[in-house]
PyMOL Python script that loads the backbone (N, CA, C, O; Angstrom):
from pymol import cmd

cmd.read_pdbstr("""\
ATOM      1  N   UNK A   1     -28.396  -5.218 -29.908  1.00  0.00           N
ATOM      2  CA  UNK A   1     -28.093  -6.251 -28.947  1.00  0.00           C
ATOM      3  C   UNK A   1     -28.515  -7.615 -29.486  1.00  0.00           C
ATOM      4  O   UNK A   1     -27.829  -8.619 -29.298  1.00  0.00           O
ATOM      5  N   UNK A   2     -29.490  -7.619 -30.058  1.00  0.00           N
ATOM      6  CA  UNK A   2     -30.108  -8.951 -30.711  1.00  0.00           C
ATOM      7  C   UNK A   2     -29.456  -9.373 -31.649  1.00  0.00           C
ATOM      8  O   UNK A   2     -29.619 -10.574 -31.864  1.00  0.00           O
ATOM      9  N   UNK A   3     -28.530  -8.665 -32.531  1.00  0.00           N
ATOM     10  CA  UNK A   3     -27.371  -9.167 -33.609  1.00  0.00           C
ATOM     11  C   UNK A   3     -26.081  -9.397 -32.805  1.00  0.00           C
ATOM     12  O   UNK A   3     -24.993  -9.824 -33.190  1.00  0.00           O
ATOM     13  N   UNK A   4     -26.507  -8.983 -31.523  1.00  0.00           N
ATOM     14  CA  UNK A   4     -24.857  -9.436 -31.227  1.00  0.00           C
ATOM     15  C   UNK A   4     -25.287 -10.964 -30.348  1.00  0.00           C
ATOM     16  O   UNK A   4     -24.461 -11.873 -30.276  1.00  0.00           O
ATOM     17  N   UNK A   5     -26.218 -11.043 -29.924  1.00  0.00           N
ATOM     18  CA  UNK A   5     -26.458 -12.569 -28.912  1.00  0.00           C
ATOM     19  C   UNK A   5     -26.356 -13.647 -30.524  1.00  0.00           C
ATOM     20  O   UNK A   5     -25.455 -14.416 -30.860  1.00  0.00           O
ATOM     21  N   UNK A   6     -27.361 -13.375 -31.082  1.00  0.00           N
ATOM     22  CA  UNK A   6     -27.119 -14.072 -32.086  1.00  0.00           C
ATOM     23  C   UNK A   6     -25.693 -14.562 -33.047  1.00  0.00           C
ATOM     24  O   UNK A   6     -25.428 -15.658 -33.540  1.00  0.00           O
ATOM     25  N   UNK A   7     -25.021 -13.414 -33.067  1.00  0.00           N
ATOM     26  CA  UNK A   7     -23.578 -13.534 -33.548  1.00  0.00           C
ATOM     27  C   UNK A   7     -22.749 -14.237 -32.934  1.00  0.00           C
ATOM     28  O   UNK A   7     -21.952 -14.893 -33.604  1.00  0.00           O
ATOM     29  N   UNK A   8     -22.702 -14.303 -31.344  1.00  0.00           N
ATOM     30  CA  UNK A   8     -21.785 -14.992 -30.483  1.00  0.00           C
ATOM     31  C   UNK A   8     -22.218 -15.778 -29.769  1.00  0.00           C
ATOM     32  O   UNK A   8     -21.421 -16.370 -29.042  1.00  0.00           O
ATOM     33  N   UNK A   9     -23.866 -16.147 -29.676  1.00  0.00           N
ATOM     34  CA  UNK A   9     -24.145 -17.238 -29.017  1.00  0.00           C
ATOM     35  C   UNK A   9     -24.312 -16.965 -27.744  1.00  0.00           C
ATOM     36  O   UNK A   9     -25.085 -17.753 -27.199  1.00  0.00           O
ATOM     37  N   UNK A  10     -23.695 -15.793 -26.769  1.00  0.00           N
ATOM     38  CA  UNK A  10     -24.167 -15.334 -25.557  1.00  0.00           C
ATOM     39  C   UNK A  10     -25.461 -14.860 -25.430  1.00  0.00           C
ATOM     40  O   UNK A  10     -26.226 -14.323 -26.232  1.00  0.00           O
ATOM     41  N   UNK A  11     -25.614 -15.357 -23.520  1.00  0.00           N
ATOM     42  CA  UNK A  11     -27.335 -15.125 -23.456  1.00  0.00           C
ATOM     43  C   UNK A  11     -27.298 -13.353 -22.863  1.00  0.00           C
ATOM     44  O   UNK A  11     -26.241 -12.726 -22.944  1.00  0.00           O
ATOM     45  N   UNK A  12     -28.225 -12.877 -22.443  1.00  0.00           N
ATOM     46  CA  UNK A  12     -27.956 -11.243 -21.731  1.00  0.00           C
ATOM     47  C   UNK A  12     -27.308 -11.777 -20.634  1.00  0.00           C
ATOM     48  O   UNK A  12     -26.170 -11.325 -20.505  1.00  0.00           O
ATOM     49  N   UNK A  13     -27.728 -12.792 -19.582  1.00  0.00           N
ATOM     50  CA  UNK A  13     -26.985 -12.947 -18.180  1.00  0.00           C
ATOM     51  C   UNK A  13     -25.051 -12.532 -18.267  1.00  0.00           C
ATOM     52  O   UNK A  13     -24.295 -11.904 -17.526  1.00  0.00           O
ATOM     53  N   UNK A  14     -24.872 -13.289 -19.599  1.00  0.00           N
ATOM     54  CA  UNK A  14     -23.322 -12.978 -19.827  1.00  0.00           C
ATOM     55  C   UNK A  14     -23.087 -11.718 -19.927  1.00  0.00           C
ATOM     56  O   UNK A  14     -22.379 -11.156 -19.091  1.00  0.00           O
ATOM     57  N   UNK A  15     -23.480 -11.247 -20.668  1.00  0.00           N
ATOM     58  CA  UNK A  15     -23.448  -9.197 -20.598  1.00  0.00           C
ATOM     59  C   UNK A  15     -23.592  -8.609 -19.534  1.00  0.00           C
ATOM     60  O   UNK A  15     -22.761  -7.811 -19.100  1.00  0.00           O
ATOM     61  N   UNK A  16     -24.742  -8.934 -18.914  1.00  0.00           N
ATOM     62  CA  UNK A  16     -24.447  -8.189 -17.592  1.00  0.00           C
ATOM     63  C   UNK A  16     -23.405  -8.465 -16.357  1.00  0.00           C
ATOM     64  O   UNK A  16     -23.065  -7.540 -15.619  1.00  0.00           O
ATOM     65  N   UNK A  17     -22.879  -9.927 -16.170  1.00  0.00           N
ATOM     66  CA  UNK A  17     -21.966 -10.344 -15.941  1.00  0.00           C
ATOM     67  C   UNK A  17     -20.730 -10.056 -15.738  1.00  0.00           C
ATOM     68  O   UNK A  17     -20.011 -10.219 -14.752  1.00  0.00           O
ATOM     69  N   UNK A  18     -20.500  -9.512 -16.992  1.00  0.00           N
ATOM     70  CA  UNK A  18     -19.193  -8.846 -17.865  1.00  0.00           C
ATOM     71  C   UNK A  18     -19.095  -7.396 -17.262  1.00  0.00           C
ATOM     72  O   UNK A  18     -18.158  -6.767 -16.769  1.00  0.00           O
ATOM     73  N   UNK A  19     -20.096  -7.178 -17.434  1.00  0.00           N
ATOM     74  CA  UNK A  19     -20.471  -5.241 -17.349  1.00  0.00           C
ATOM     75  C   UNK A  19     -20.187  -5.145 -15.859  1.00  0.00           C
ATOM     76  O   UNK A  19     -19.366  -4.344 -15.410  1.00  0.00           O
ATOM     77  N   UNK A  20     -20.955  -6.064 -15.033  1.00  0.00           N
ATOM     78  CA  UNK A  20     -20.502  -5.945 -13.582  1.00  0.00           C
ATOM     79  C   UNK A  20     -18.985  -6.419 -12.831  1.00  0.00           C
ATOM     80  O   UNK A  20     -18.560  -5.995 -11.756  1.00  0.00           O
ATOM     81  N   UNK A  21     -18.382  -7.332 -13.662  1.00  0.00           N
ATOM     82  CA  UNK A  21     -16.895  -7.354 -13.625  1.00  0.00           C
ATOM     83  C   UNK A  21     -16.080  -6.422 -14.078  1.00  0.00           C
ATOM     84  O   UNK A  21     -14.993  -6.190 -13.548  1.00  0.00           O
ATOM     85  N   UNK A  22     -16.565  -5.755 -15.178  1.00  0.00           N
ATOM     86  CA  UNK A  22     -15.524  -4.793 -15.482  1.00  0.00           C
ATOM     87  C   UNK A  22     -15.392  -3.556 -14.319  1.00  0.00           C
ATOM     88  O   UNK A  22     -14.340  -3.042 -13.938  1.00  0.00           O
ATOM     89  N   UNK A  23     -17.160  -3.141 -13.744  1.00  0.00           N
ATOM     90  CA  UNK A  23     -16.615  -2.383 -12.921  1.00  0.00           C
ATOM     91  C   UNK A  23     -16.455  -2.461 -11.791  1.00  0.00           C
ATOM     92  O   UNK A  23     -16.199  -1.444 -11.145  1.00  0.00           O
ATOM     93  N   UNK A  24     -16.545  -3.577 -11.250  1.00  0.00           N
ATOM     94  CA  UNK A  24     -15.494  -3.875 -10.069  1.00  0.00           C
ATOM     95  C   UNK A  24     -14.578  -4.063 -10.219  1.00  0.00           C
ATOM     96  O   UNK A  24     -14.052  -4.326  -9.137  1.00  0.00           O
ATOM     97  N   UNK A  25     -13.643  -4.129 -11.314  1.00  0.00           N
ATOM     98  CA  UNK A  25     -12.179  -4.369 -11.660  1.00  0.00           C
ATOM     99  C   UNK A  25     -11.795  -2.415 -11.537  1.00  0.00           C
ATOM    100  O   UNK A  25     -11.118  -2.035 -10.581  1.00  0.00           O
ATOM    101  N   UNK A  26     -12.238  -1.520 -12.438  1.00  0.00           N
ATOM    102  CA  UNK A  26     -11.976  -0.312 -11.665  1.00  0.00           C
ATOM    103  C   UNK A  26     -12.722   0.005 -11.032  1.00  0.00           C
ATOM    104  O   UNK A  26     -12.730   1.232 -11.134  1.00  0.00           O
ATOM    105  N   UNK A  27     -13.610  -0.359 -10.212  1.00  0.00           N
ATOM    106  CA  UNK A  27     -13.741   0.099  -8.720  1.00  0.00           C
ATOM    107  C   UNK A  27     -12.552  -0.459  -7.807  1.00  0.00           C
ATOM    108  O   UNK A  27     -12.380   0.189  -6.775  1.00  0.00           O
ATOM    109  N   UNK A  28     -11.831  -1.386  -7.980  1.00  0.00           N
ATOM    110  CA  UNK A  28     -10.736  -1.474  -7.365  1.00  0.00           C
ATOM    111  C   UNK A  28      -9.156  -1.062  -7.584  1.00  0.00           C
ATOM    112  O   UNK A  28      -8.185  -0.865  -6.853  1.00  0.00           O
ATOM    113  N   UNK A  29      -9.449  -1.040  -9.062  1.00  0.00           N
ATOM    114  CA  UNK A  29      -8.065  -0.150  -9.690  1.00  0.00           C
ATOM    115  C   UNK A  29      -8.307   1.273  -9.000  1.00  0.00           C
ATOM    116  O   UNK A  29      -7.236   1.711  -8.581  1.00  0.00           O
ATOM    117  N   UNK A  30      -9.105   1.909  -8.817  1.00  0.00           N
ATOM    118  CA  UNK A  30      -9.600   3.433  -8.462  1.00  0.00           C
ATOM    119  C   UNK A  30      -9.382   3.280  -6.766  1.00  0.00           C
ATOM    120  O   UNK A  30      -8.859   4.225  -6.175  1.00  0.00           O
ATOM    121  N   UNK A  31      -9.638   2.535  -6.303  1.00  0.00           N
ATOM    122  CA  UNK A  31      -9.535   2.180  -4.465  1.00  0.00           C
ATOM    123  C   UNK A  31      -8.093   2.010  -4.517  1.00  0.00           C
ATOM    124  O   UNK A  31      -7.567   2.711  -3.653  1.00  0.00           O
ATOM    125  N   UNK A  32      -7.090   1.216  -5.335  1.00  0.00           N
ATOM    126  CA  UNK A  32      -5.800   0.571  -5.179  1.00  0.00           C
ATOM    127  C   UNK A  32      -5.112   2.057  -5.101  1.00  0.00           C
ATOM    128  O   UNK A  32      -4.392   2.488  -4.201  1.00  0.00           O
ATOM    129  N   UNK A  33      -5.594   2.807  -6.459  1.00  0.00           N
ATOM    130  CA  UNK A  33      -5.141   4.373  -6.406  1.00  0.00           C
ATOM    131  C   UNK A  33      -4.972   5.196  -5.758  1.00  0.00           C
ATOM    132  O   UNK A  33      -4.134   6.096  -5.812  1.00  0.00           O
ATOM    133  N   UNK A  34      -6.146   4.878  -4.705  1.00  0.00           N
ATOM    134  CA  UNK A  34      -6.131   5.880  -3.612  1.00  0.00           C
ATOM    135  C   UNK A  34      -5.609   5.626  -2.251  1.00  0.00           C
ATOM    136  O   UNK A  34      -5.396   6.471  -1.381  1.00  0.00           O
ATOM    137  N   UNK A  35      -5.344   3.691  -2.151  1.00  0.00           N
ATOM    138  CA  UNK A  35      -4.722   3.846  -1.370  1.00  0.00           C
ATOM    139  C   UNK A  35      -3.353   3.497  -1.214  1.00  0.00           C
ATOM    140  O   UNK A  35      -2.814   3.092  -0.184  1.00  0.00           O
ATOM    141  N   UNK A  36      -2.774   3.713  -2.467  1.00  0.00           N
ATOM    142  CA  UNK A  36      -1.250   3.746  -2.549  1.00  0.00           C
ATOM    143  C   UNK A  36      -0.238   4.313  -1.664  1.00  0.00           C
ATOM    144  O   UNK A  36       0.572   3.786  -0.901  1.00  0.00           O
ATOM    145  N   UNK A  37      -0.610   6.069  -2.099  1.00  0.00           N
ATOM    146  CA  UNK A  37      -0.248   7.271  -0.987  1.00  0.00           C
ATOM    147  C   UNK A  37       0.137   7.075   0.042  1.00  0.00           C
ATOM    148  O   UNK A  37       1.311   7.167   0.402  1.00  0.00           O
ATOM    149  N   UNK A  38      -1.636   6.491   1.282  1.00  0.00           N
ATOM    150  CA  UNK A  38      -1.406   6.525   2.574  1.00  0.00           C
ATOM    151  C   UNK A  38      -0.562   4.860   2.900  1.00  0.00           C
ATOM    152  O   UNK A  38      -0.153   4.533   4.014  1.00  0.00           O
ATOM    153  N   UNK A  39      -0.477   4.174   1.905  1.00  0.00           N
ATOM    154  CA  UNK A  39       0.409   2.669   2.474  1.00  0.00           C
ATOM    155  C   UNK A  39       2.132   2.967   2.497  1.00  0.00           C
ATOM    156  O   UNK A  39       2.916   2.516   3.332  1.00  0.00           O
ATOM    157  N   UNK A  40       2.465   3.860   1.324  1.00  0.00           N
ATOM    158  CA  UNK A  40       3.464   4.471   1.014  1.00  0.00           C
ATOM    159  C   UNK A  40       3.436   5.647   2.424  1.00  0.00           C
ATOM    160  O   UNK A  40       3.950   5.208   3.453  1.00  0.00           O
ATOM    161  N   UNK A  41       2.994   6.754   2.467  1.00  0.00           N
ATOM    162  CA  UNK A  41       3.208   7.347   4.091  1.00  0.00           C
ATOM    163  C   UNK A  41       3.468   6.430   5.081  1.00  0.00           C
ATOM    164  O   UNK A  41       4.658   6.283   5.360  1.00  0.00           O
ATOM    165  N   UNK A  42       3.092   6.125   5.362  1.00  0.00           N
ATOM    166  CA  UNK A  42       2.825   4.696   6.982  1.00  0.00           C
ATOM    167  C   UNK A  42       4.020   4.108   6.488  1.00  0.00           C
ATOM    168  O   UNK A  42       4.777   4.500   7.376  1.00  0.00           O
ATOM    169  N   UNK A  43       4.628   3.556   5.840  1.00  0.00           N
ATOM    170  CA  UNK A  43       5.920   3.099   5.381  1.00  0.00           C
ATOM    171  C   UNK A  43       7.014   4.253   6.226  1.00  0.00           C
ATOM    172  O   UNK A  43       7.808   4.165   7.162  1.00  0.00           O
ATOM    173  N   UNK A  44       6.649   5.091   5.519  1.00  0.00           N
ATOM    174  CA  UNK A  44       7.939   6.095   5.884  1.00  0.00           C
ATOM    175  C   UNK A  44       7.931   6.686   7.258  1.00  0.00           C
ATOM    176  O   UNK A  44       8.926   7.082   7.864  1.00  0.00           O
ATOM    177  N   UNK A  45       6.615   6.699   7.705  1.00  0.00           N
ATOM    178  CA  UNK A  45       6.638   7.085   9.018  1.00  0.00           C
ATOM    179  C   UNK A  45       7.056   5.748  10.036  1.00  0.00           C
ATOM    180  O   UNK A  45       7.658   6.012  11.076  1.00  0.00           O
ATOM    181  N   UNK A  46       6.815   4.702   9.803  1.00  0.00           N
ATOM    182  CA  UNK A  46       7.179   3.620  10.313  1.00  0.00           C
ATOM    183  C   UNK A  46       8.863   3.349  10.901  1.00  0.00           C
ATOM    184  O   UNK A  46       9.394   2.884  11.910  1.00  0.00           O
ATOM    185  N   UNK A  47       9.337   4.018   9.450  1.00  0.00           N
ATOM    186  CA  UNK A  47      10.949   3.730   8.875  1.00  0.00           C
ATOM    187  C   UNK A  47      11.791   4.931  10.052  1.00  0.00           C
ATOM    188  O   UNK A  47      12.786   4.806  10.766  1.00  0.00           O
ATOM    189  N   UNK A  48      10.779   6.137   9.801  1.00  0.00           N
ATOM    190  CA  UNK A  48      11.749   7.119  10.745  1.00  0.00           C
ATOM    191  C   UNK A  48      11.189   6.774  12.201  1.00  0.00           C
ATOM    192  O   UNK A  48      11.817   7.482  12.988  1.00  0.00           O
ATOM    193  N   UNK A  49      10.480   6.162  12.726  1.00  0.00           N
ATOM    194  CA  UNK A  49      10.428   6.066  14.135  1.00  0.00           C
ATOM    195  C   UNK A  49      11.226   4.888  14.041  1.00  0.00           C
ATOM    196  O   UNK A  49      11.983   4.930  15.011  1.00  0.00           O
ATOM    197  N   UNK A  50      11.381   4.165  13.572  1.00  0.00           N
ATOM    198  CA  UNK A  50      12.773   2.868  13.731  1.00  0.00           C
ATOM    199  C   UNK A  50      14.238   3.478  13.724  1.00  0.00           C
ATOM    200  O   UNK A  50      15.345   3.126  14.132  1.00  0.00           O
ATOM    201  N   UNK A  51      13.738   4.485  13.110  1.00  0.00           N
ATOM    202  CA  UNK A  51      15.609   4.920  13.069  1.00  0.00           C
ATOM    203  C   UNK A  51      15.745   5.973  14.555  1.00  0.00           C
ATOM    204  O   UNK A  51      16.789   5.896  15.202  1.00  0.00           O
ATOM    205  N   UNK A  52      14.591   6.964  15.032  1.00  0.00           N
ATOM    206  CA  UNK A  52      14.658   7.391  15.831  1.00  0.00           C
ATOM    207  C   UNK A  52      14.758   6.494  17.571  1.00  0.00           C
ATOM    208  O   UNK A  52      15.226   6.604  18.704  1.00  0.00           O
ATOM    209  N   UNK A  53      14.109   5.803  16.877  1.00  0.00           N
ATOM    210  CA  UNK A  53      14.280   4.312  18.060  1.00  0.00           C
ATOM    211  C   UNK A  53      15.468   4.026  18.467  1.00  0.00           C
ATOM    212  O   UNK A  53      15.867   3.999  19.631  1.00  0.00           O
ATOM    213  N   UNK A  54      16.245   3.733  17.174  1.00  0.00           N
ATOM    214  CA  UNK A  54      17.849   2.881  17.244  1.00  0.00           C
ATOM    215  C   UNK A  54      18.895   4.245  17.354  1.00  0.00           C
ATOM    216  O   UNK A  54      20.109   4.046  17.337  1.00  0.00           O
ATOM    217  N   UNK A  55      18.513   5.220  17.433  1.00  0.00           N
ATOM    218  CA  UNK A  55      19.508   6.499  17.839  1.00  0.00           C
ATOM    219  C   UNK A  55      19.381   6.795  18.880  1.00  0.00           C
ATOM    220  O   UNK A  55      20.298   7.503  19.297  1.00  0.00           O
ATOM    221  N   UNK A  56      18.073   6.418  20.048  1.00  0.00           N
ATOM    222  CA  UNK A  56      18.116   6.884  21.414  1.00  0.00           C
ATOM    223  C   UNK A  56      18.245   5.775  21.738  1.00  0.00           C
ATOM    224  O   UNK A  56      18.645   5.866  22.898  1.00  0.00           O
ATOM    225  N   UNK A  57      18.160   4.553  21.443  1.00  0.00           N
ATOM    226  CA  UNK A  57      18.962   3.015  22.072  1.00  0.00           C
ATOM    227  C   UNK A  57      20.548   3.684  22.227  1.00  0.00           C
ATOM    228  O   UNK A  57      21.145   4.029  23.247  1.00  0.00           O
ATOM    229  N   UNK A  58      20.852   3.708  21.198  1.00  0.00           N
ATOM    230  CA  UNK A  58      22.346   3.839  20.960  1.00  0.00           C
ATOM    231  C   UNK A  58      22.603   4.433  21.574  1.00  0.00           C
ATOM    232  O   UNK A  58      23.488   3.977  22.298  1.00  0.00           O
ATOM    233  N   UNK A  59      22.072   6.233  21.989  1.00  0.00           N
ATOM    234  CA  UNK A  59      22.895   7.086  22.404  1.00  0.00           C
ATOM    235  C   UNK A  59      22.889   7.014  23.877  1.00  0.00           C
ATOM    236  O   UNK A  59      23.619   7.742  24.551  1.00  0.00           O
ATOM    237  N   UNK A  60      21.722   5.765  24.621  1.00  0.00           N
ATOM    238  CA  UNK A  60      21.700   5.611  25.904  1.00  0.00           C
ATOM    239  C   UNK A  60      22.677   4.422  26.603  1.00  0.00           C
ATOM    240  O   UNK A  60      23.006   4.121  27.751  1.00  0.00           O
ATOM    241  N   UNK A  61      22.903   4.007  25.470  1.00  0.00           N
ATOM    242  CA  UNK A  61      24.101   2.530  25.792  1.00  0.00           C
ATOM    243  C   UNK A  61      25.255   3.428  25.915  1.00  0.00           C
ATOM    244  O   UNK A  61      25.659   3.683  27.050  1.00  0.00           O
ATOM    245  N   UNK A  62      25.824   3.928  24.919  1.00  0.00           N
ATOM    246  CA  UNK A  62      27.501   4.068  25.147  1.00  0.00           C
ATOM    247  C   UNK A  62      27.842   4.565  26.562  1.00  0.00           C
ATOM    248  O   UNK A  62      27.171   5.441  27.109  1.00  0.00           O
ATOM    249  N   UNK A  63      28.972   3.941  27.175  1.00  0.00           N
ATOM    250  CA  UNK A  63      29.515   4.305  28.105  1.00  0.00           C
ATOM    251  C   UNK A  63      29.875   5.682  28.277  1.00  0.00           C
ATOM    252  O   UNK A  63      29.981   6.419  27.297  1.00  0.00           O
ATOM    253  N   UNK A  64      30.085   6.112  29.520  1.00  0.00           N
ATOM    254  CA  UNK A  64      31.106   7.307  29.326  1.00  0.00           C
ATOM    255  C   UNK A  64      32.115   7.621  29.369  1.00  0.00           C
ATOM    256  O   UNK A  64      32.639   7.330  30.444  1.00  0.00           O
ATOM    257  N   UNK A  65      32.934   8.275  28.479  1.00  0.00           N
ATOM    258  CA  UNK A  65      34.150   8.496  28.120  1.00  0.00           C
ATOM    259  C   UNK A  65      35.097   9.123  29.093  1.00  0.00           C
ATOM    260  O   UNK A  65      34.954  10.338  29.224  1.00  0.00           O
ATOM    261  N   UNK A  66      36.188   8.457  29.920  1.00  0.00           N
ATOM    262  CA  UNK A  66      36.911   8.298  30.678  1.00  0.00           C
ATOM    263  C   UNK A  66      38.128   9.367  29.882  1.00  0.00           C
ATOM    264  O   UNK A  66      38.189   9.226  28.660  1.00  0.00           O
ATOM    265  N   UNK A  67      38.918  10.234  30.406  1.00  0.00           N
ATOM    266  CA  UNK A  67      39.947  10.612  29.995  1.00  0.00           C
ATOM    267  C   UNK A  67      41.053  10.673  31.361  1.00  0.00           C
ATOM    268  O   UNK A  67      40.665  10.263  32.455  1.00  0.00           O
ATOM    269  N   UNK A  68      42.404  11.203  31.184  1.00  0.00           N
ATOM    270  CA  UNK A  68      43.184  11.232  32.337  1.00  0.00           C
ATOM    271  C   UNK A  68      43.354  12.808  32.846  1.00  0.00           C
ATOM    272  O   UNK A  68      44.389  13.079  33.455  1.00  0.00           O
ATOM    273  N   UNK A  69      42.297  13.935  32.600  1.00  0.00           N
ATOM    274  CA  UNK A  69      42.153  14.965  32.554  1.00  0.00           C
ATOM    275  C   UNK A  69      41.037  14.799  34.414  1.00  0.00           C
ATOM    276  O   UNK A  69      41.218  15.439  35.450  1.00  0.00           O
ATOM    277  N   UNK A  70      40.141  13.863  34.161  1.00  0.00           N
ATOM    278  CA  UNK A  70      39.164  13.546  34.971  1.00  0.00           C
ATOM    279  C   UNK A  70      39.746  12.931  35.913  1.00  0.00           C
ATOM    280  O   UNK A  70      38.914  12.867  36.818  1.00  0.00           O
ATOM    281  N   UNK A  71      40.714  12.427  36.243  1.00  0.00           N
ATOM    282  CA  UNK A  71      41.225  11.727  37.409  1.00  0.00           C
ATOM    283  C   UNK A  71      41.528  12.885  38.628  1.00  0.00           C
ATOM    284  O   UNK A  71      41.970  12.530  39.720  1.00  0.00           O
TER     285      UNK A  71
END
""", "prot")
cmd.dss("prot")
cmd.show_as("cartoon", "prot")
cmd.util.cbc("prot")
cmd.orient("prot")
């Protein structure tokens, strides 16, 4: 360690610095990982209650179909 402060002119504060950025960079790559999945689910569950939504809108609007059988 003492050939390397000397070599580059960094004090230890910078090393540890570094060391503690790197692993909060994957501590959050590793969190982003895990919560990909459930953002991706909730998407899709979102998507089919919108479509189940707009199929019982729909199927409660249309009129009813009149023929000359019914008269």
């Amino acid at each position: 360690m003492k050939d390397k402060l000397t070599k580059t002119g960094h004090k230890k504060p910078y090393y540890r610095f570094m060391s503690a950025l790197k692993g909060f960079g994957f501590s959050f790559l590793a969190l982003l990982a895990l919560a990909t999945p459930v953002a991706i689910a909730a998407g899709v569950n979102a998507a089919e209650e919108a479509r189940a939504d707009e199929i019982a809108s729909v199927s409660s609007e249309e009129p009813p179909v009149e023929s000359a059988l019914t008269l």
